[in-house]
Each structure stands twice: as C-alpha cells, then as structure tokens.
C-alpha positions in Angstrom: 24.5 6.3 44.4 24.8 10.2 44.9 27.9 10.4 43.0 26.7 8.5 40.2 23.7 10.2 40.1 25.3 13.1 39.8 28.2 12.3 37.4 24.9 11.1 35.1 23.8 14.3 35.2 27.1 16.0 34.3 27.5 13.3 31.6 24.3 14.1 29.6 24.1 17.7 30.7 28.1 18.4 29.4 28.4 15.7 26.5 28.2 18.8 23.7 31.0 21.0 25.8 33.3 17.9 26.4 33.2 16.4 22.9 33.4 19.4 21.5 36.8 20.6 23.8 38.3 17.0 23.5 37.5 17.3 19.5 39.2 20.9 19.4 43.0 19.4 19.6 43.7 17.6 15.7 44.7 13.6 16.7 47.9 13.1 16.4 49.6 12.6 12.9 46.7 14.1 11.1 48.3 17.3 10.6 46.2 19.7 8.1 45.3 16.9 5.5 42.4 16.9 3.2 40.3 15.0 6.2 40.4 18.1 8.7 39.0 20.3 5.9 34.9 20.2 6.3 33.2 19.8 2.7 31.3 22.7 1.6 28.1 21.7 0.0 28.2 23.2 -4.0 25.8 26.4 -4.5 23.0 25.5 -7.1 20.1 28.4 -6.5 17.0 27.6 -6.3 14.0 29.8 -6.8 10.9 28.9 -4.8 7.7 31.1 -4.7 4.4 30.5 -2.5 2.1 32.8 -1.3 4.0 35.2 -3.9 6.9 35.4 -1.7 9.9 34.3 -3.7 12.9 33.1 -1.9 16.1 31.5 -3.3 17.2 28.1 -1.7 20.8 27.1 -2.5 21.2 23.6 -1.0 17.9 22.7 -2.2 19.5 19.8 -4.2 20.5 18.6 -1.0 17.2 16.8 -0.7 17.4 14.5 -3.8 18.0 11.3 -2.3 18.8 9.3 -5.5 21.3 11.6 -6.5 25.0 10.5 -6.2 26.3 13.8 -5.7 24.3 14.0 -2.6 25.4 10.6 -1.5 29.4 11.6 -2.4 28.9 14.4 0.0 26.8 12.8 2.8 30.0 10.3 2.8 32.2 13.2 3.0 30.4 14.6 6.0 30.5 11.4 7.8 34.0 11.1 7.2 35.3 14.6 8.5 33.2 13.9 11.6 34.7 10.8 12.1 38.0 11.8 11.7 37.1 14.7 14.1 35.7 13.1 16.7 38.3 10.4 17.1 39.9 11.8 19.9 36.9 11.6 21.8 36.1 7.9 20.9 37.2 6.6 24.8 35.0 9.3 26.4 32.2 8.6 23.9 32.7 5.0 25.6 32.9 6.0 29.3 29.7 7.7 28.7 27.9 5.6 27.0 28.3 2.9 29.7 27.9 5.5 32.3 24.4 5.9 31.2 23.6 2.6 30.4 24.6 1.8 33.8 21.6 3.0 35.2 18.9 1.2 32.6 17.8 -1.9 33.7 18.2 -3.3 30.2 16.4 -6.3 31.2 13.0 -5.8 32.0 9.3 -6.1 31.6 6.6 -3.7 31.2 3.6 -3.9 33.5 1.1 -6.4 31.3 -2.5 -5.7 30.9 -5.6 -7.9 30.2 -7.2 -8.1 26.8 -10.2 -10.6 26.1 -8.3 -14.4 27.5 -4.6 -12.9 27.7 -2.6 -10.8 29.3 0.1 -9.1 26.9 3.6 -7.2 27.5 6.7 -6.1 26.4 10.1 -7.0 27.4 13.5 -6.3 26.6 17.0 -8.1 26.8 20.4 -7.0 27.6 22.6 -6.6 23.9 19.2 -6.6 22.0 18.1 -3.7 20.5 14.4 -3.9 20.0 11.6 -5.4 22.5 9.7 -8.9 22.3 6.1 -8.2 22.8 4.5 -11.6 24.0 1.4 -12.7 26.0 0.4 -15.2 28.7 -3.3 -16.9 28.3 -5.4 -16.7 31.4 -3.0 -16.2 33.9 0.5 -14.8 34.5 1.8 -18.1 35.7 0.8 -19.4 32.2 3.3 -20.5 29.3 5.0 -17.4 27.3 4.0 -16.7 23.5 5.7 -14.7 21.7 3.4 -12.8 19.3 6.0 -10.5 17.8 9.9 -9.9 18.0 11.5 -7.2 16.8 14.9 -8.4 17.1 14.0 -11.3 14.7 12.2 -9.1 11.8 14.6 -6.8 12.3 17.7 -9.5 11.0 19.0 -8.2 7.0 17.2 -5.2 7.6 18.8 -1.2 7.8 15.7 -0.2 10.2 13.2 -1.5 11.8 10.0 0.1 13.8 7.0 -0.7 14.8 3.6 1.2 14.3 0.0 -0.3 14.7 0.1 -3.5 17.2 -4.2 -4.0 17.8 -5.1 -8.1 18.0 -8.1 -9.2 17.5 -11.2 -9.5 20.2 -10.6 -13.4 19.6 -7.2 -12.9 20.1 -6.7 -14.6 17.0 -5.2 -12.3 14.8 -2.7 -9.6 14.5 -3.0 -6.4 12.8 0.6 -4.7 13.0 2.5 -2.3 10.6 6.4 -1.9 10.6 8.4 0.6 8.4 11.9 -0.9 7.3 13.4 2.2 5.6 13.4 4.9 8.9 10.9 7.3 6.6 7.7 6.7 8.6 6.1 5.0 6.0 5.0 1.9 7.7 3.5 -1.4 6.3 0.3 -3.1 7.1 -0.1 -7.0 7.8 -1.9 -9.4 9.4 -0.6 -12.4 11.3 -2.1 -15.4 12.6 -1.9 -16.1 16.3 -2.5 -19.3 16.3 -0.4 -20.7 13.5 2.5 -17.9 13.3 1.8 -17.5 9.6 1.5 -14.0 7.7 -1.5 -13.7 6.2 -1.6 -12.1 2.3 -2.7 -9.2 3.1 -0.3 -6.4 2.9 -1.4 -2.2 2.5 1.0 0.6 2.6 1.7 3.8 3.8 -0.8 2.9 6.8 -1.2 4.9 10.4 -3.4 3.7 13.2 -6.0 0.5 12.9 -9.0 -0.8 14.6 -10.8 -3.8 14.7 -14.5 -4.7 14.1 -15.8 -7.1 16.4 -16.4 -9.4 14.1 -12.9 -10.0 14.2 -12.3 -10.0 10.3 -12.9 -6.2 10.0 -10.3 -3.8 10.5 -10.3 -0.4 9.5 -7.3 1.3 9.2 -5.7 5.6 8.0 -3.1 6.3 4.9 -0.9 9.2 4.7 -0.8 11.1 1.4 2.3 10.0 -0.2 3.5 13.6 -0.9 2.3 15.5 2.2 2.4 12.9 4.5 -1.1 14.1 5.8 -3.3 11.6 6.9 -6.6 12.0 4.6 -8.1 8.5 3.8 -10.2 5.9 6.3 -10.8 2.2 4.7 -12.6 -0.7 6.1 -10.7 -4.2 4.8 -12.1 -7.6 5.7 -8.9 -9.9 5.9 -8.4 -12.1 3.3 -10.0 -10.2 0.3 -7.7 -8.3 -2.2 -9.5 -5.0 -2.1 -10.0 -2.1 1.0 -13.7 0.0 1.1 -13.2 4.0 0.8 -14.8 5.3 3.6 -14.2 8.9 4.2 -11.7 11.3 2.6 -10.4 14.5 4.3 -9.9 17.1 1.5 -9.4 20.1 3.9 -5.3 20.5 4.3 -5.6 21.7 7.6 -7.4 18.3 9.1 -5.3 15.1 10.0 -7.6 11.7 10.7 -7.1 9.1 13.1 -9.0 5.9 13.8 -9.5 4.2 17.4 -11.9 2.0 19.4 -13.7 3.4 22.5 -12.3 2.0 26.2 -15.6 0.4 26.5 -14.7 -1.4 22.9 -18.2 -0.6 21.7 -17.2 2.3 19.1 -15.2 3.3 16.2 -14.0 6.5 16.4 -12.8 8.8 13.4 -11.2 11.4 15.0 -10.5 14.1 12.6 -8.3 17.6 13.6 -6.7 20.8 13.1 -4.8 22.8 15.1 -8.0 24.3 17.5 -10.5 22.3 16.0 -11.9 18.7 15.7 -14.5 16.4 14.6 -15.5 12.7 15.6 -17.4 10.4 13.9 -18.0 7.0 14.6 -19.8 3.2 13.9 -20.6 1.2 16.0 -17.9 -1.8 16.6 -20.1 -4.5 16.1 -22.1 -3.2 12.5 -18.7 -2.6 10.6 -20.9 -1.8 7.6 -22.6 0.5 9.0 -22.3 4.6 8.1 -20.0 7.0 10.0 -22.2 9.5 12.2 -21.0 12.8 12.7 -20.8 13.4 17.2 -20.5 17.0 16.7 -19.6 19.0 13.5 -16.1 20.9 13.4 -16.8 25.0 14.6 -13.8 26.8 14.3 -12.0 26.8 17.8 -13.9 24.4 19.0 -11.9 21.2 20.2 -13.3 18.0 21.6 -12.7 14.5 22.3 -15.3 11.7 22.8 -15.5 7.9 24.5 -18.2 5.8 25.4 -19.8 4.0 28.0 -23.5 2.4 28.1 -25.5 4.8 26.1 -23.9 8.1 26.2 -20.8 9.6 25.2 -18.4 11.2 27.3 -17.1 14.6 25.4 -14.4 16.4 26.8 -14.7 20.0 25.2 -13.7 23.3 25.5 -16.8 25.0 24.2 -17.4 27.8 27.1 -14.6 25.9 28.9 -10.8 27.4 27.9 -9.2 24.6 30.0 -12.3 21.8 28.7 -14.6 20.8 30.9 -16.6 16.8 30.8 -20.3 16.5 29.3 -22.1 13.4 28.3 -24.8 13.2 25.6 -26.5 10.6 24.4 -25.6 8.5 21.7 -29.1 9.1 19.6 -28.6 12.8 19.3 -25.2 14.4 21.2 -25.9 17.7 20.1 -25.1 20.5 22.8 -29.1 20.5 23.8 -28.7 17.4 25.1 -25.3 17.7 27.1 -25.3 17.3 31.1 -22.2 18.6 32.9 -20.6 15.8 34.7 -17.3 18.2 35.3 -17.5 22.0 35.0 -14.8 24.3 34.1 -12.2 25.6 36.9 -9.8 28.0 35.3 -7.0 26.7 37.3 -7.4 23.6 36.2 -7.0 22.1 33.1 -8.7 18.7 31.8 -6.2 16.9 29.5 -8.4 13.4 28.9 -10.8 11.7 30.2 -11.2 7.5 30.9 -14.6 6.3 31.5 -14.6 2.8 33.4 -17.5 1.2 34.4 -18.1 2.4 38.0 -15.1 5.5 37.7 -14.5 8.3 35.7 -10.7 8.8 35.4 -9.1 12.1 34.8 -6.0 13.8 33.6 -5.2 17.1 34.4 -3.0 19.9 35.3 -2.9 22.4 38.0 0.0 24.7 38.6 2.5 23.3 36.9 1.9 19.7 38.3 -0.2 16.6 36.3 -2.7 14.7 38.1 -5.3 12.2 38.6 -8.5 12.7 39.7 -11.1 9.6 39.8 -14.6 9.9 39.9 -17.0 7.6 41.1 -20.0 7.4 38.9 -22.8 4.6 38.8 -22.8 1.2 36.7 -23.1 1.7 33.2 -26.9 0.1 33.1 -28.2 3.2 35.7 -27.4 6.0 33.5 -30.0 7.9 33.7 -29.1 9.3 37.6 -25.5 9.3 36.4 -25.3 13.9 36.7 -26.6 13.1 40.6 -24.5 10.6 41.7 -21.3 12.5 40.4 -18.8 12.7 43.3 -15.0 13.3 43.9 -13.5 10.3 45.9 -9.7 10.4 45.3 -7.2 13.6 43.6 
C-alpha cells in the first residue's frame, strides 16, 4: 500500500516533467514534417480602451467562436498536440489506471432525510456521471431513481448538473442542466411521481428554492453578457410567465437564492467582495414582499439562518474573524442583537448551522478547520437562549 501510495504521488506530482521529457524525442518516422511545426495564431490588432487605458490585443479574434478560421486553427492545435504527445500515449495509460486504481468507482454517498425519503448519489464503474435516487421511509426500501446523468447525458457533447431542490411533498423536481459546457444551465421541472417533464423550461438559471406550497419556486438568472447574477423571479409551475422580484443594478453585487436549514425562510443573499445584504420571505407566504435583514455598509459582511423566531447572523461588524448574534425576526437591527459567540482573534467563524437543540460551527484556528457544537435550548424557549449558551464538544 506504501508503494503505491507513493508511486500515486509521484504520478500526479511528476505527470508535467514525464510527458513533457517522453514528448521531447519526435516518434519515429515523423521526421520534421508539417505536423511537428506548432501553428502560430495570425496577428490581427486590436485596440481596446477602458478606464482610458488603451491597450492593443492581437489574438483578440481568437474569441469568435463562430468563426471558421478560429475553428481551422483550434483543429490545428489539437493536431500538433496529438502528434506530440504520441509517444507518451502508454504512460498516459499506466497513469491513468494508476490513479484510478485507488477510486472506488463504485460507490454511494452518505444519504440524508428530506420530508418521507432519504436521497443519494451513486456512481458506477465505466459510467461517467452519477445516478441520484431516493429510498421512501427507510433505507431498506425499494430504489427510485429521480435523475440519471448517464441517461440525459446519451446524444449529448456535455452534460452537468446545477439546481437539484425537490419539493416539500417530494413530488416535484426543480433541476437545471447545461448541455453545451458554458455554464449556462437550463431550468425544468419533473414529476416524481409519473417521470414526466413538466412544460416549463427557463434559461440561463442559477440556484432555486421552493415555496412550501410546493408549486412556488423562486429561482436567479445570469446576465447574458456579464454572466453576473442580477434578477430573482418567483414562477408557479405550470403557468407560462415568471414574477420580477428584485433586480441588482449595482455591478459589483452577485445574488443568490436559498431556504433556511429550519425551511421556514427564503433568503436573497446578495454580495460583493466585503459586503452583503439578505433579504428574505417567509417560505410559506410566497407572495409576500422581500424584507431587508440588514442593509449593505461597505465592509460589512454577514450571513443569516433561522430558527424559531430569531435569526442567527454571523457578521464581522466589530468582529475581523465574525462573530454569532441573533436578532429577532420583527426588527434585526444591531439594537436588537445578543451575542451568542463573541469574537476571538485566533479564531475564525466560517458558518454557522442552527439545529434545533445545537448550534453547529465551522471554523479555523491555526491553520486547521474545525467543529465546534453548541448546545442551545429548544427552539420554543428562546427567550433564555444568550444564558443557556454553553460549549459541549470542539
């Protein structure tokens, strides 16, 4: 095992250097024909100014996708590396099942419980892509297979997955895939209990959330130049038409959607670099307004969840490395804030998981990441929650 272990290493840690040196000698017969000759992209200058600071680009052509000239010389590129690396093709191989040697290629990931199921992942030897299926009520229960990969991914160039959120019910599927490897992935809706895709069909979507309801889900587009994502829509299945919720015109803020642990909330979670802002619904009045948790300040970065009545904000106002407050939902302005974890410069807070009788922790202290679980009181005795605040495990 040491050996192999260690040849693993060498593999992955040497590939470049043994490639390259088994790459350096021509194969035989090949002698100095038009093949060992790299193509040299033509020179078209391109002038491109921002901020008034003009610079010339002149392989900015390069990026037209459509153009044959590009494609003629992509081909060519493909082909002198080919041809160069040919020598290497039984090392390549010896790697290659070196490392795969070591993957159980075969396996399942740990499943976990939502509403009357229990879903997971697995993947099969010679497959490329995982089957994600579920088990109703119990482990020991019958498989169902709610999506594979493998199949959708038949007459296709790509295939990825984005979005996977089912229903509370269980019913439905909300899931996005992108076919084309450009991160532009599709949303659709499919039907749990019958297999069929539902009509519904909206580009260029990010992450989704459901209503409880389970007809709502709300879901965040890109910009189709930009690729920012600057729109949040609320879409009842079934109908032909999606509800403008918010729109992000500030360049430097990206928006995200997501559902609190607790399930009660949906969260807009909108950020720049060192600042954020949340806003949020609650899960069961999908028609009801966003609320703001706590303006953006410049510098100011936060995070928020949910549990009973309050909302757990990890924030790095006063705190470098963030520090744990909760404030209620009615008003979670700063006046209103109790510590449940104060600041420790040597340690910092990296998320925070409110269950319903612990408060889990991710951190980092020299060097090393951590868990440290809090136990806290049941959501429904709040009120003494600062007081009862004590570190069992770390």
């Amino acid at each position: 095992m040491r050996s192999s272990t260690l040849l693993l290493i060498f593999s992955i840690g040497g590939l470049t250097f043994l490639l390259a040196a088994c790459a350096a000698k021509p194969p035989e017969g090949a002698g100095d024909g038009p093949i060992r000759t790299p193509p040299i992209a033509e020179k078209q200058p391109k002038t491109i100014t921002v901020h008034g600071d003009s610079r010339i680009d002149d392989y900015f052509w390069l990026r037209d996708k459509t153009n044959p000239k590009v494609i003629d010389y992509l081909k060519a590129e493909d082909a002198y590396a080919e041809a160069t690396m040919k020598p290497t093709v039984p090392l390549q191989d010896a790697l290659f099942k070196e490392m795969v040697g070591h993957i159980k290629e075969t396996d399942d990931t740990a499943p976990y419980r939502r509403g009357d199921y229990f879903y997971y992942s697995r993947t099969i030897a010679g497959q490329q892509y995982p089957v994600f299926c579920r088990k109703r009520g119990a482990l020991t229960a019958p498989e169902e297979i709610v999506l594979d990969l493998n199949e959708m991914a038949k007459g296709q160039k790509f295939m990825a997955l984005g979005s996977y959120e089912v229903s509370d019910d269980g019913h439905l599927l909300a899931y996005s895939t992108d076919n084309t490897g450009y991160r532009q992935y599709t949303l659709q809706v499919k039907d749990l209990r019958t297999g069929a895709l539902l009509p519904d069909r909206i580009e260029r979507v990010d992450n989704v959330a459901w209503a409880t309801d389970n007809k709502t889900v709300f879901y965040v587009t890109e910009d189709a130049v930009t690729k920012r994502n600057d729109k949040f829509f609320r879409h009842v299945v079934g109908t032909p038409a999606s509800d403008l919720i918010y729109d992000e015109k500030d360049e430097l803020f990206d928006i995200g959607v997501a559902r609190t642990r607790d399930r009660a909330m949906i969260l807009l979670q909108i950020a720049a670099k060192t600042s954020t802002e949340v806003r949020y619904l609650p899960a069961d009045r999908p028609t009801a307004p966003l609320k703001i948790v706590l303006p953006r300040e410049a510098d100011h970065e936060y995070d928020v969840d949910h549990r009973g009545n309050v909302f757990y904000i990890r924030t790095n106002k006063d705190a470098k490395n963030f520090r744990v407050v909760t404030a209620p939902v009615s008003d979670p302005s700063p006046g209103h804030w109790k510590e449940v974890v104060g600041h420790r410069p040597a340690v910092k807070i990296e998320s925070v998981d409110p269950f319903e009788r612990f408060l889990v922790l991710s951190e980092w202290e020299n060097g090393l990441q951590q868990l440290e679980i809090l136990e806290i009181l049941p959501a429904a005795e709040m009120a003494d929650l600062l007081s009862s605040v004590s570190p069992i495990m770390r």
